[in-house]
N, C-alpha and C positions, 0 to 999 in steps of 0.2 A: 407460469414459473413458480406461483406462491403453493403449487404440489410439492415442490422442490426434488425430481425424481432423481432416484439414489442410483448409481450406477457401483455395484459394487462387487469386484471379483472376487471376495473370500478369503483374500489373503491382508496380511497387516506385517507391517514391519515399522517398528517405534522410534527409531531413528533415521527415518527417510526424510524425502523434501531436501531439494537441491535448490541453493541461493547465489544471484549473479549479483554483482553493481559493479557501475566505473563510472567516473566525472575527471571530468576535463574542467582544472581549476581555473582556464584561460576561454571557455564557454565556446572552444574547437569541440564542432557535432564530428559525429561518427557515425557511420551508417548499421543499419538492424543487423545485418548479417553478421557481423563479428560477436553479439550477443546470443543470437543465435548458435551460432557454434559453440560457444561454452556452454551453453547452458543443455544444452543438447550432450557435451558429454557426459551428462550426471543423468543419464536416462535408466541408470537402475537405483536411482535415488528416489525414483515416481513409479507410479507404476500406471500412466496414461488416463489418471482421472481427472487432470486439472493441471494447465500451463499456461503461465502469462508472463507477460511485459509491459513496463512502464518506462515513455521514454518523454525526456521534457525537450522544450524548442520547437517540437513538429508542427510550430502551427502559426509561424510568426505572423503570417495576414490576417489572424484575428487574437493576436497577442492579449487584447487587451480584454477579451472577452471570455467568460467563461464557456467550456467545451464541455458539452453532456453527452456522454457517451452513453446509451442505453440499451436493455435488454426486452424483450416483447415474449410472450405465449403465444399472443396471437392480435390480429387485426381489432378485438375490440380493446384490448389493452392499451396499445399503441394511439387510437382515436382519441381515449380516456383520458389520458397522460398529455399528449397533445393540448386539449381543451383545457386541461389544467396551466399546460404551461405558457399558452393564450394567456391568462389571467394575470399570472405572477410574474412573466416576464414578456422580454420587449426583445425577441428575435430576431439573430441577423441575417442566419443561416441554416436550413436544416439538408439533414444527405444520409441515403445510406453508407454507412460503411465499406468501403472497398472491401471484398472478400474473394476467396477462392473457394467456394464449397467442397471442391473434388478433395480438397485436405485432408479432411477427416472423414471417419468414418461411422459418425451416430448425427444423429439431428441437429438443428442450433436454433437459436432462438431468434426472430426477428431482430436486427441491429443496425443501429440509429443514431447519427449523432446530429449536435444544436450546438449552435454558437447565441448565447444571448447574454444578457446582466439580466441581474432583478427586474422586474418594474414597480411603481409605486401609482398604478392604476387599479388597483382593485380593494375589497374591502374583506381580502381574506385574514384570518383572524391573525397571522404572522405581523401585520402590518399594524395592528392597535396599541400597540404600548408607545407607536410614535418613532421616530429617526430609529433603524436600525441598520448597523453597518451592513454591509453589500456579503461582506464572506458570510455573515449571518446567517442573512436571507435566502443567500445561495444552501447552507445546510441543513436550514428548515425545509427547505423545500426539496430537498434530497429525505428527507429523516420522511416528508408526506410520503412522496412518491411510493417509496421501499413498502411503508407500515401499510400505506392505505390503498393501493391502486390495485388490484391482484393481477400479477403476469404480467407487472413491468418493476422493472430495475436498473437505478442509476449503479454504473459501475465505474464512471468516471467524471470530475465534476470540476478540474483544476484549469488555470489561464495557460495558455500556452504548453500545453502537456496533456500527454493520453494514456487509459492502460489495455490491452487486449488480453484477453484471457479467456479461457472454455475449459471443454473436456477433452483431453487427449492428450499427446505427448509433447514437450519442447518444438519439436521439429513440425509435427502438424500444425501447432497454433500458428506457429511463426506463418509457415508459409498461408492456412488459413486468413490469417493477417494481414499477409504480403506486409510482415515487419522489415524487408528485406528495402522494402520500397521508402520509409522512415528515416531521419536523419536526425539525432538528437547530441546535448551535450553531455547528459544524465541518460544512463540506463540501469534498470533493473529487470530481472528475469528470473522465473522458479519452475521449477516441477515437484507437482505434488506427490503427497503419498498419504493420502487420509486414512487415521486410526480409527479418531470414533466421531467423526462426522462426517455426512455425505460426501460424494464427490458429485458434485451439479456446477453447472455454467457459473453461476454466482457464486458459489463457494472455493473457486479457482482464486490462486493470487496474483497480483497485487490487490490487497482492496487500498480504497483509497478515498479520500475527502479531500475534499478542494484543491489545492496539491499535494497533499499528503500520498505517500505511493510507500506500500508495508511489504515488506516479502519474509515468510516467521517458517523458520522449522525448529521443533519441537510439539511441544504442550503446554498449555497453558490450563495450572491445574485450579488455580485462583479464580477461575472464569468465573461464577457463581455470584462473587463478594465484588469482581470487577463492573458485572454487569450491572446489577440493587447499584450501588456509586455511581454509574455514566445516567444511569435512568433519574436518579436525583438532578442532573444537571439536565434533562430534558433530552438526552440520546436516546434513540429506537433499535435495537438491535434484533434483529430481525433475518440476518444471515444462518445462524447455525452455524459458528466455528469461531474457535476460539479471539483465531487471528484478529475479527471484528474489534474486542473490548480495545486489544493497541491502538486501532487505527485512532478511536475515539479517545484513547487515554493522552495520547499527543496532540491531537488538537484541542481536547481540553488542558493540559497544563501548559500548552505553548501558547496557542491562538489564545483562549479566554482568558486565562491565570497569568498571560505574560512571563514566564519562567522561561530560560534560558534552556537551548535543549541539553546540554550539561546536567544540569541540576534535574530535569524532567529525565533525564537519564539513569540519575542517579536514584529517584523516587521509582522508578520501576523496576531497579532493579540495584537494592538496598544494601549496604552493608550490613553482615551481622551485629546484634547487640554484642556481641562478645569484639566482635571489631572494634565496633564504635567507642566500646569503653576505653580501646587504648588507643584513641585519637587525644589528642591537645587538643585546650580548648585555643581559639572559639570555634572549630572544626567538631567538637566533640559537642558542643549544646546543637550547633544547626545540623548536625545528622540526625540529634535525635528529634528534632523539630517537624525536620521533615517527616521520618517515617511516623511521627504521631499524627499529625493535620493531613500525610496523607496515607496512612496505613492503607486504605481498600484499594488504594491506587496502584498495590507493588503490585509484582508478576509473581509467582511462584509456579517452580516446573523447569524441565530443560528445555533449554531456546536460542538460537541464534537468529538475531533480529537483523533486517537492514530496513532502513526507512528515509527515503528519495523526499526533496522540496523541491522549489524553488531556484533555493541559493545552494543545494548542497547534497551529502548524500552522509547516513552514519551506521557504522554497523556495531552491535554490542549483544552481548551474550548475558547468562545466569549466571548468579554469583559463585557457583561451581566449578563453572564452565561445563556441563554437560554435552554442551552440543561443539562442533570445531566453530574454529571464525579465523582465515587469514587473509592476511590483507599483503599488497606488492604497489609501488612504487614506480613510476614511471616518469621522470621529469616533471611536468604537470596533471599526469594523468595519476589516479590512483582508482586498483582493480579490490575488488572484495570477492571471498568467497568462502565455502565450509569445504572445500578442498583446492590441494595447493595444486595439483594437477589446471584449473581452471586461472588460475593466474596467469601462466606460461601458456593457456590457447589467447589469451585478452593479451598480452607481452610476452615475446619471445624472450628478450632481455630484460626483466626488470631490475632497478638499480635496486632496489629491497625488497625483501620478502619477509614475512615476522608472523607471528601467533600475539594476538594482544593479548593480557592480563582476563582473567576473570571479571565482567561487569563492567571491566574498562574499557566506557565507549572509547571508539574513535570518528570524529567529528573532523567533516573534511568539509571546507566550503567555496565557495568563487572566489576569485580575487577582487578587490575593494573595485577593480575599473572594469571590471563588464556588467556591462546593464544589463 
């Protein structure tokens, strides 16, 4: 897979890429199929180089455990990776992934997934600076795998949550997936439409760290200034597209920096200096706080973001608004999308429907009582 072979029809269109999400703030799963179908009606938003889903819950018998979903070229890859992860981690479970091949129609790559935690039996170099937290060690050794293994790729790496994704349309993946067979409280789903980076297996969204699960359309034209800044904090970027620098730019200002995702919100996607000067202070010294300590960290480009955890799901745009972003209301459910048509397939009746502000996330989370 480190060939990264390009599937590419010729054509481009700069405002493609179709994005789903919904959460159930009372952690009621939902099954794949209703994902599936919205995300499926945005099939001239892609144009069948890359389709995925990320759905959290699907895995509570090993809750507690992180899920490595991976990608192979071939048999010595897979043996490679394996012997690796012999080393660094302590195994509960390995399986192929349920698949349907008749799905689609171009090749796929060997697919794999692991149930394990860290271990702390070996004396590879991750391990010598002494105690390091477990989500750590779990992304070093994701950041190994990607840079250094050739023809294998973590594509999924969070506790109780998965993402499936390839090349081809909404509807192929899914059922390639048997996403229909899943059951989550959290979903997201996209269909590509790659400008100026390939379309290959890995380069399909969601990508995703730990539980971090990204679904982007736009551009991201900052990539360059993003990249030099995550590689100072020890990130490997190694995908080819843009998407990658978010996924890393939120687990670094949230995971490592401790920043609320509000404020990590707000650093990536900045108010103008001309804004900020007509804030009151103290709203007016911390904007510009921010965008100085983390200037390489903004986004610049049009973009409609959603990015799945854990506890929540938030979707937010360019300070333009370039790209759409609507969001609908359901009792405790709340639907996202960059069209309103896709609300009304996820809720027939939603109690709201709205266009958020420019830049203005909207941050949805569990309720305080589900575990």
């Amino acid at each position: 897979m480190n060939n990264r072979k390009i599937f590419d029809r010729g054509i481009r269109n700069i405002s493609g890429c179709g994005l789903v999400g919904m959460i159930n703030k009372n952690g009621v799963k939902v099954g794949g199929e209703i994902i599936k179908k919205s995300v499926t009606l945005l099939n001239d938003r892609g144009n069948g180089l890359g389709a995925g889903y990320a759905a959290y819950g699907i895995y509570p018998e090993y809750k507690d455990l992180y899920a490595f979903h991976l990608m192979y070229d071939s048999k010595k890859s897979l043996d490679e990776t394996e012997e690796y992860l012999k080393k660094n981690c302590i195994i509960e479970n390995k399986e192929m992934i349920p698949i349907n091949p008749k799905a689609i129609n171009n090749s796929h790559p060997i697919l794999k997934r692991y149930f394990l935690q860290p271990g702390l039996n070996t004396n590879e170099s991750i391990h010598e600076t002494g105690k390091i937290e477990e989500d750590e060690q779990i992304v070093r050794i994701v950041m190994n795998i990607n840079e250094h293994i050739e023809g294998a790729y973590v594509f999924s790496s969070g506790k109780n949550m998965g993402a499936f994704k390839g090349v081809g349309f909404p509807s192929e993946i899914a059922d390639f997936f048997k996403i229909d067979e899943y059951e989550g409280y959290i979903w997201v789903g996209h269909t590509r439409f790659p400008t100026n980076t390939p379309g290959w297996w890995g380069g399909a969204h969601p990508f995703t760290l730990l539980d971090w699960a990204i679904i982007h359309n736009g551009e991201i034209s900052s990539y360059g200034i993003n990249k030099r800044y995550l590689e100072m904090f020890g990130y490997k970027l190694t995908l080819m597209t843009d998407t990658e620098v978010v996924t890393y730019l939120l687990d670094l200002l949230i995971r490592k920096h401790k920043l609320s995702i509000k404020t990590a919100c707000t650093i990536l996607a900045p108010p103008f200096w001309k804004d900020i000067d007509k804030c009151d202070n103290p709203d007016n010294n911390y904007l510009k706080k921010l965008r100085m300590v983390y200037g390489s960290a903004s986004l610049n480009g049009p973009f409609a973001i959603f990015f799945a955890h854990k506890r929540g799901l938030v979707g937010f745009n360019d300070r333009v608004k370039l790209r759409p972003l609507v969001i609908g209301t359901k009792d405790e459910s709340v639907f996202m999308s960059n069209e309103q048509s896709e609300i009304y397939v996820l809720c027939e009746t939603p109690d709201r429907v709205w266009t958020p502000k420019a830049s203005d996330p909207v941050i949805v989370s569990l309720n305080e009582n589900v575990n």
